[in-house]
C-alpha positions, 0 to 999 in steps of 0.5 A: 793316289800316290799320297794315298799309298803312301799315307796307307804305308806310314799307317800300317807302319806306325799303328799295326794293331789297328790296321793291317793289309787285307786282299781283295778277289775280283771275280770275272763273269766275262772273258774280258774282266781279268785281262782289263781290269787286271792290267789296271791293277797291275798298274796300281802296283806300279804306281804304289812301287815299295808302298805296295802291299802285295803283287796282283795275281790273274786267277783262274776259276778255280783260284777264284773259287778257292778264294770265294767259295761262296761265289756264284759258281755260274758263269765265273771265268777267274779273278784278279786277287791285289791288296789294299789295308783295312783297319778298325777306325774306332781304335785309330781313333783312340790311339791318334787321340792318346798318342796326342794327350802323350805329347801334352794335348788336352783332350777335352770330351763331352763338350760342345762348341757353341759359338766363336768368339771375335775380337777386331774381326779376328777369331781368337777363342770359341764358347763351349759347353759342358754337357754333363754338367751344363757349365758355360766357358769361354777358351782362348786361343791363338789358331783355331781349326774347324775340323767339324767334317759334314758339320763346317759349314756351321761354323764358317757361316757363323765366321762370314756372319760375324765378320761381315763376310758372307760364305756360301756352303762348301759341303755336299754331304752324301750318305753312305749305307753299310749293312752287316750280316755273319761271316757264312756268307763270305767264309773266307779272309778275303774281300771281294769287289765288284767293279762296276755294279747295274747302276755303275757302283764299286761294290765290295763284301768286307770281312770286318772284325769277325763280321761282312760288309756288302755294300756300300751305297752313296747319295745325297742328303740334305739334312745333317743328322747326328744319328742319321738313318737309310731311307728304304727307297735309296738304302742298299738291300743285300739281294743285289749282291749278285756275284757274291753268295750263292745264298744270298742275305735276306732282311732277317740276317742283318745284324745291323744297319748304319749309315756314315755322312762323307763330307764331300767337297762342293765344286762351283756349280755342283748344285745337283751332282750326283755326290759320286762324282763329287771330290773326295779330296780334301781342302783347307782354307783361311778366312779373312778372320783366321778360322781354318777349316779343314774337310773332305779327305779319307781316313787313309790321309788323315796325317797328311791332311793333318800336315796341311792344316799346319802348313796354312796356319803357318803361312797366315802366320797363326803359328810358329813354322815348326817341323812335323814329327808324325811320319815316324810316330809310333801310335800308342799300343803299336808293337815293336818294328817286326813284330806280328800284327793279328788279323783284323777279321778276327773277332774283336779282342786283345790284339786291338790293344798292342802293347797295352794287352797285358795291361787290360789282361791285369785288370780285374774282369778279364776273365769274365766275357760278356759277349761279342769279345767284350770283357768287363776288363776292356770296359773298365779300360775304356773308363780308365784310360780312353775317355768313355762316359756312357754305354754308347761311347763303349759299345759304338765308339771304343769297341764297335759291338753296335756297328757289328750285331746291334741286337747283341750290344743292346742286350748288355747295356745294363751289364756295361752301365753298371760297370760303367758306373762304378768305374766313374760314378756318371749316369751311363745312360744305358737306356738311351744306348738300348733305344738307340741300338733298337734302330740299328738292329732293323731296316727302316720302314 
């Protein structure tokens, strides 16, 4: 936890535009909540010292109102108001991703590792394929990191395999649900939590980029999909959400539903654990050949999961020891120190891109809105400057349009494509974006 607390601070603090401090509102239904888990709480605060971002209140059932006003209003005692961080991981992503090719990185897209290459029982490269031109190649390396999340185990079993050394799997990967409805039914900055639901869940309603977040649910699955989809008879279904509205949402408000794999760390025997009670934690290991494989963690510990990879290829003696830089790395777009970072609730637009928002407001189609925030000018932006190809890659994983109200973002594929297309010349593949956006946009059967 204290790595955690810090790791959060060196975020906010080295990438502000996408990340900020959000509160969080535990109502109390019972004399004893705020009390107990207020306590807990507080101790938080003890434990974060100067990487706190806020000091936990005790709130009183009109405070608590105040802050929720669609809160049940039956039965509430009070509430405990503390804060914790919040950012848009599409656009951490891409300014870690930048930030990397500004200190000589090769970022290399739209290619697939196919296999690993072996010489003396060692890894020394791996095959891959372009995918949108079918090319084969074969790349040199002296440290390779299989940091594939729910997907390493492929990877290290073909490593045992060539090797002589067979490995069993090291990841449970656990489904996550996440539906998203309109702000009407949490009108307010604050998150709410919930610590323990019927079936002894944490559930949370986030505001996230104009949008909320019930949920979230958490349970095995055994398949590996890349667009995995919820299962009616284990997926979250927004009634249950009982102390958050007063109105609560039906099936017709989502705007879209998703689900997120978490590679979760298999302890010995945990064949048939429930994942909740799997570790969250991080590992890193070396195999005989020098393949590193790095999975579990949180985006929260991404920088300090990052140091420990190093850290192992060091001590195999795979690279040269060299002194980490990032706890002081300034992401690309990330303001001056002191200046104020927008909210993230807010709806999607310019504060997203730091420093860089003069930039995307100069180009050409800044004035002209297609929706949901998105202008032609971030469009063009995303082709230009951050790797985009194809209508998914800037409605899904530049500007989270289809994660936030999928309906809306299938409905401008053509006009992205076409912007797309002028800008690299590559099929964007819009009406596969509208096929996909079709199954986010409803509940399954």
């Amino acid at each position: 936890m204290r790595e955690a607390l810090h790791e959060r601070t060196t975020l906010l603090k080295n990438a502000p535009h996408p990340a900020q401090p959000l509160p969080f509102v535990m109502p109390s239904y019972k004399l004893w909540e705020t009390p107990f888990y207020g306590v807990g709480l507080k101790m938080y605060d003890a434990l974060a010292g100067k990487a706190g971002l806020g000091t936990t209140e005790f709130l009183s059932r009109g405070q608590t109102t105040a802050l929720l006003p669609t809160a049940r209003p039956q039965g509430l005692k009070g509430g405990v108001k503390y804060w914790d961080g919040q950012f848009d991981d599409a656009r951490l992503a891409l300014a870690l991703a930048r930030t990397a090719a500004t200190r000589g990185a090769l970022l290399v897209n739209y290619c697939r590792a196919t296999s690993l290459v072996h010489t003396g029982g060692k890894v020394t490269g791996l095959a891959c394929r372009d995918e949108e031109t079918g090319r084969t190649l074969e790349i040199r390396a002296r440290c390779v990191v299989n940091a594939t999340g729910v997907w390493v185990d492929e990877l290290r079993q073909q490593d045992g395999k060539a090797t002589g050394h067979p490995v069993g799997a090291m990841v449970a990967p656990s489904r996550g649900v996440h539906v998203v409805v309109d702000r009407e039914f949490l009108p307010t900055e604050h998150a709410l939590m919930v610590p323990k639901t019927a079936d002894g869940r944490v559930l949370f309603g986030v505001p996230w980029m104009g949008k909320l977040i019930p949920g979230t649910t958490d349970t095995p699955r055994g398949d590996l999909p890349r667009e995995p989809r919820p299962f009616r008879r284990a997926g979250f279904h927004p009634g249950r959400i009982r102390p958050l509205p007063v109105k609560a949402p039906r099936v017709e408000d989502l705007r879209s539903i998703w689900v997120g794999l978490r590679p979760l760390v298999k302890p010995v025997g945990a064949e048939g654990e429930e994942t909740k009670s799997i570790s969250r934690e991080h590992t890193v290991l070396a195999s005989r050949s020098g393949l590193v494989t790095v999975t579990g963690g949180k985006w929260t510990t991404y920088r300090a999961m990052a140091e420990d990879v190093l850290e192992k290829c060091f001590d195999a003696g795979l690279l040269p020891r060299s002194r980490g830089v990032t706890a002081d790395l300034s992401l690309v777009g990330a303001p001056a120190a002191g200046a104020p970072a927008t909210s993230i609730s807010a709806a999607p637009g310019l504060h997203l891109y730091g420093t860089e928002a003069g930039e995307v407001g100069s180009i050409p189609g800044h004035d002209r809105h297609l929706g949901g925030g998105l202008t032609a000018a971030m469009v063009r932006f995303a082709a230009r400057h951050e790797y985009a190809r194809t209508v998914e890659d800037v409605l899904a994983r530049r500007i989270r349009l289809l994660f936030l109200d999928a309906p809306l973002a299938a409905s401008l594929a053509a006009e992205v494509g076409a912007l797309l297309q002028a800008e690299t010349g590559v099929d964007p593949r819009a009406a596969e974006f509208r096929e996909l956006a079709a199954t986010y946009a409803k509940p399954p059967a």
